[in-house]
C-alpha positions in Angstrom: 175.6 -205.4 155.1 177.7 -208.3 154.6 177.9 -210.6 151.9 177.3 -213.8 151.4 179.4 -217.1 150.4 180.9 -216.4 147.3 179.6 -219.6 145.7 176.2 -220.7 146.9 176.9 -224.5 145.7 179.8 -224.2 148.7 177.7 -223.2 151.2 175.2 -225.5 150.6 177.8 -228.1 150.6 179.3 -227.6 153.7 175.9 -227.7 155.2 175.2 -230.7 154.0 178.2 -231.9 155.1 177.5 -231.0 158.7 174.2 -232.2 159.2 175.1 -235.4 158.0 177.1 -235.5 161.3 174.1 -235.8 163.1 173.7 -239.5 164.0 177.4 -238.7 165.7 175.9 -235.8 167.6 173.3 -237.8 169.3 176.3 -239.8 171.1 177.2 -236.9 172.7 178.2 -237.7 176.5 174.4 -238.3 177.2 173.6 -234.4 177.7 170.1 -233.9 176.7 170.3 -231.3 173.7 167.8 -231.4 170.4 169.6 -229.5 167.7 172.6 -229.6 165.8 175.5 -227.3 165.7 175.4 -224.8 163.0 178.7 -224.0 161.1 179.1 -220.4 160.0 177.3 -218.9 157.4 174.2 -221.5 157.9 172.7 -218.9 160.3 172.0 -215.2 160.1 174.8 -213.1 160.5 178.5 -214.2 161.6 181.1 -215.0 162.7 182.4 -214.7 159.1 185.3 -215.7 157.5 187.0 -212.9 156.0 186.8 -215.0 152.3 182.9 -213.9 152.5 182.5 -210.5 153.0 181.4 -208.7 150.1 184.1 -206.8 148.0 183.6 -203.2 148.9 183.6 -204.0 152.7 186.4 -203.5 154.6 186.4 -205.1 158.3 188.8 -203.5 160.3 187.0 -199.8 159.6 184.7 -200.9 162.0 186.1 -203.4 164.1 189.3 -204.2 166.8 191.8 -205.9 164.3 193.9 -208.4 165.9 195.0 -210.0 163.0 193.3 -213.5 162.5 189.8 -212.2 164.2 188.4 -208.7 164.0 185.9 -207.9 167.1 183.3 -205.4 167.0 183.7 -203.3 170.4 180.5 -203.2 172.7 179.6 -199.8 173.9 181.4 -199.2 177.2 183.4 -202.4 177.0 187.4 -202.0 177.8 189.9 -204.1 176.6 192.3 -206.3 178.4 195.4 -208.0 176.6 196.8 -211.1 178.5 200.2 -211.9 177.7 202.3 -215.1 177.9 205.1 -215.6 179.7 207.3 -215.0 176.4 205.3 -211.8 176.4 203.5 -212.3 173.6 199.2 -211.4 173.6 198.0 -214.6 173.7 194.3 -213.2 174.6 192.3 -210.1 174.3 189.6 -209.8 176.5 186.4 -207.3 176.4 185.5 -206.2 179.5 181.8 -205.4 180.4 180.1 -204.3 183.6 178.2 -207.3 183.4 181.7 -209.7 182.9 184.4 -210.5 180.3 183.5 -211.5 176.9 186.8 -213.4 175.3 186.9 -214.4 171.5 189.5 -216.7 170.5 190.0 -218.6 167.0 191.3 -221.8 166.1 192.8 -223.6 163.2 190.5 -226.7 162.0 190.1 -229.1 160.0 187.8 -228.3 156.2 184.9 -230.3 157.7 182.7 -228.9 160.6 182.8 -230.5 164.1 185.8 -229.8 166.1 183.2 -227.5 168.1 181.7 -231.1 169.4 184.8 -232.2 170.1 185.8 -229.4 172.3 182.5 -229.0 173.9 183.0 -232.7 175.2 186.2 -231.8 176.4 185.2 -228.7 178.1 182.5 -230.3 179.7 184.6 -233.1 181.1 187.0 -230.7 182.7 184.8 -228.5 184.3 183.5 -231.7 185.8 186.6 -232.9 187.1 187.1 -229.6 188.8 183.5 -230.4 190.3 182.1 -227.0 188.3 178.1 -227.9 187.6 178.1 -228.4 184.2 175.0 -228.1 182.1 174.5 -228.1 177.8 172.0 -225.9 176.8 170.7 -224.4 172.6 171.8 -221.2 171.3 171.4 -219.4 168.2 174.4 -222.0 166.7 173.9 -225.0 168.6 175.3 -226.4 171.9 176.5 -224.1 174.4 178.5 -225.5 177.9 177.5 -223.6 180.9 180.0 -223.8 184.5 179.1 -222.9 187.8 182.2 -222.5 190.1 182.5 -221.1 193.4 184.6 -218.0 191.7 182.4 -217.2 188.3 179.9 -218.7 186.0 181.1 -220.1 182.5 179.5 -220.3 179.4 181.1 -221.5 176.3 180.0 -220.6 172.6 181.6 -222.3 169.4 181.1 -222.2 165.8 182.9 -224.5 163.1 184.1 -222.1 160.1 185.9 -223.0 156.6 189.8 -224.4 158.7 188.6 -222.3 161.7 186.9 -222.9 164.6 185.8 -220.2 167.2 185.3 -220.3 170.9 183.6 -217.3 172.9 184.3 -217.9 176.7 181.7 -215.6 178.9 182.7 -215.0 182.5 180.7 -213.5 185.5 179.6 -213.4 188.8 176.9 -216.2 189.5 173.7 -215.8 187.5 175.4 -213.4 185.1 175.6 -215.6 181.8 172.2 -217.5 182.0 170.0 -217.6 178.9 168.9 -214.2 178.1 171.0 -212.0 180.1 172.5 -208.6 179.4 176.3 -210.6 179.1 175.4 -213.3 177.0 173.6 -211.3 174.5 176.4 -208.8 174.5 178.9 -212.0 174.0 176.1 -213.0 170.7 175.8 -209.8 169.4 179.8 -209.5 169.4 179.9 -213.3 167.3 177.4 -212.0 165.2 179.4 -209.5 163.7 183.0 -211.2 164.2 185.3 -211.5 161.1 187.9 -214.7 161.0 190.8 -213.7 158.9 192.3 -217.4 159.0 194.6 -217.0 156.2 196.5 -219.3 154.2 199.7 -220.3 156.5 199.5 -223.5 157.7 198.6 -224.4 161.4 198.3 -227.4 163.4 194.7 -228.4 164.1 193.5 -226.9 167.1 196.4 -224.2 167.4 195.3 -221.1 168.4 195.5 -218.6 165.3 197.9 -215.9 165.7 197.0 -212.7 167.8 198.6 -209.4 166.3 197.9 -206.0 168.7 197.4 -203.2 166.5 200.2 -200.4 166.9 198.5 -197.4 168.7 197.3 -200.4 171.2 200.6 -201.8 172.0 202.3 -197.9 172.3 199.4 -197.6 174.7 200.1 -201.2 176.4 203.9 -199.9 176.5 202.8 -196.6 177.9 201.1 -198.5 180.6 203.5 -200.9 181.9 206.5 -198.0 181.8 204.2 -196.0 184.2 203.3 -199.2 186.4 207.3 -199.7 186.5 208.2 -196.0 187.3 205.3 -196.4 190.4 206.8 -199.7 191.5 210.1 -197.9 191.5 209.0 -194.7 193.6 207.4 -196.8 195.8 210.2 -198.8 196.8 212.4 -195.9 196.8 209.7 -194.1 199.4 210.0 -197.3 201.4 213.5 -197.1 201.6 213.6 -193.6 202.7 211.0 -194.2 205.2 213.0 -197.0 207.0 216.0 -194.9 206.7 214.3 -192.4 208.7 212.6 -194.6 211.3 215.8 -195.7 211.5 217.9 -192.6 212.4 215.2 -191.4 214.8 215.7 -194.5 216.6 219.3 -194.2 217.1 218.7 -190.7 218.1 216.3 -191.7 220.8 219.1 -194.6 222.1 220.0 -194.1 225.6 223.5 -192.9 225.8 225.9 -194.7 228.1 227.3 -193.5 231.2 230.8 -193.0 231.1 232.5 -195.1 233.0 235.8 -194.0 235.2 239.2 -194.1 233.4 242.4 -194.9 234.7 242.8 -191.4 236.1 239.2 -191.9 237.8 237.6 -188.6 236.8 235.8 -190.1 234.3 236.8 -188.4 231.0 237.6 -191.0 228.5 234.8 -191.4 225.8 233.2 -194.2 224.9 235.5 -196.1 222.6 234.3 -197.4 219.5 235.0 -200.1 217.0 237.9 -199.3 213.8 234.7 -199.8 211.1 232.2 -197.4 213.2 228.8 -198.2 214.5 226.5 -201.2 212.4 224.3 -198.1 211.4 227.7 -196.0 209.7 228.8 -199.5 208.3 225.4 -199.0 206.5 225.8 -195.5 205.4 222.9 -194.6 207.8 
């Protein structure tokens, strides 16, 4: 089980410091939604921030660690690291046959309500890339929903003590409505998320810091040097291949008739160039 808030005066606090956000909620872009947005730790179960777990408990025995969030791993889920162009994971993504479940946290500020912010923002986007864009209630509040031609979207936040957490859900059309078999995995995985936000300082809004643990980035090494020593056989097969088609070719060339020398009997070879032919210029 996992603990509570250390000090129950803090909690109740930052609760009351969120719903008194509510006459800013219901200016909210005009989308029709009742309820407020509930920060962690005013609903049961998580996300959690790491600050709250009871002593004894110790996240990462039962969870992916990747430094400032810990995921639990849905059954038959596989991972997927995204890298930046600097190579660095920038994304870890939890791969479902029903879609992609991807967990990502954010610095905040102490107060709750950057989720609002965001969820403006994502649902202004998605507009202007003429996605159908919806708001709908779930178990902590608003929850954007995209319909593209590629996938269906749905967007999950929670506001956390200096963190805030997005859940993107991604799959084919009709796979994250209400009640489906991705969405509830993508729940059940914030449910039991831990936030290890920590005390560095970050800008607000930056994406917290990803770390891979070891054995998965020997595996993720393992990987690419075997997608390199493939890339490199295959070229090296191509190579060969239009080596050959190219020998058989000039085998198959016509030879030219010899054509009458000086003496007229015909016995002078065919004279070639000082280099050789184009193809023994090329080693071929």
């Amino acid at each position: 089980m996992f603990g509570r808030r250390k000090k129950k005066d803090e909690a109740a606090a930052a609760e009351t410091e969120f719903v008194d956000n509510e006459v800013e909620y219901d200016e909210y872009d005009g989308d029709d939604v009742d309820d407020v947005d509930f920060p962690a730790g005013a609903v049961e179960g998580g996300p959690f921030d790491a600050s709250d777990l009871a002593e004894d408990e110790e996240p990462a025995a039962t969870r992916l660690d990747l430094g400032s969030v810990l995921l639990p791993m849905p059954d038959g889920a596989q991972l997927q690291v995204e890298m930046s162009p600097e190579g660095a994971p920038q994304a870890v993504h939890l791969v479902t046959q029903f879609g992609r479940v991807t967990v990502s946290a954010y610095a905040a500020p102490k107060s709750p309500g950057q989720w609002r912010e965001v969820a403006s923002e994502l649902a202004e986007s998605l507009r202007g890339d003429n996605a159908e864009v919806s708001i709908e209630t779930g178990p902590w509040g608003r929850e954007v929903i995209g319909v593209t031609p590629n996938a269906d979207l749905r967007f999950i936040g929670v506001d956390g003590p200096r963190w805030m957490i997005r859940c993107v859900v991604a799959g084919p059309s009709g796979n994250v409505a209400a009640g489906s078999p991705l969405v509830e995995i993508a729940r059940g995985v914030l449910r039991d998320t831990v936030v290890n936000r920590g005390n560095d300082p970050h800008p607000v809004r930056t994406p917290l810091p990803v770390v891979l643990p070891q054995a998965l980035v020997e595996q993720l090494v393992a990987a690419q040097q075997q997608q390199l020593a493939a890339q490199q056989q295959a070229v090296q097969q191509q190579l060969a291949a239009e080596q050959e088609a190219a020998q058989q070719g000039q085998q198959a060339a016509p030879q030219a008739q010899p054509q009458p020398g000086p003496s007229g009997n015909g016995s002078e070879p065919p004279r070639r160039g000082e280099s050789g032919s184009a193809m023994q210029q090329l080693g071929l």
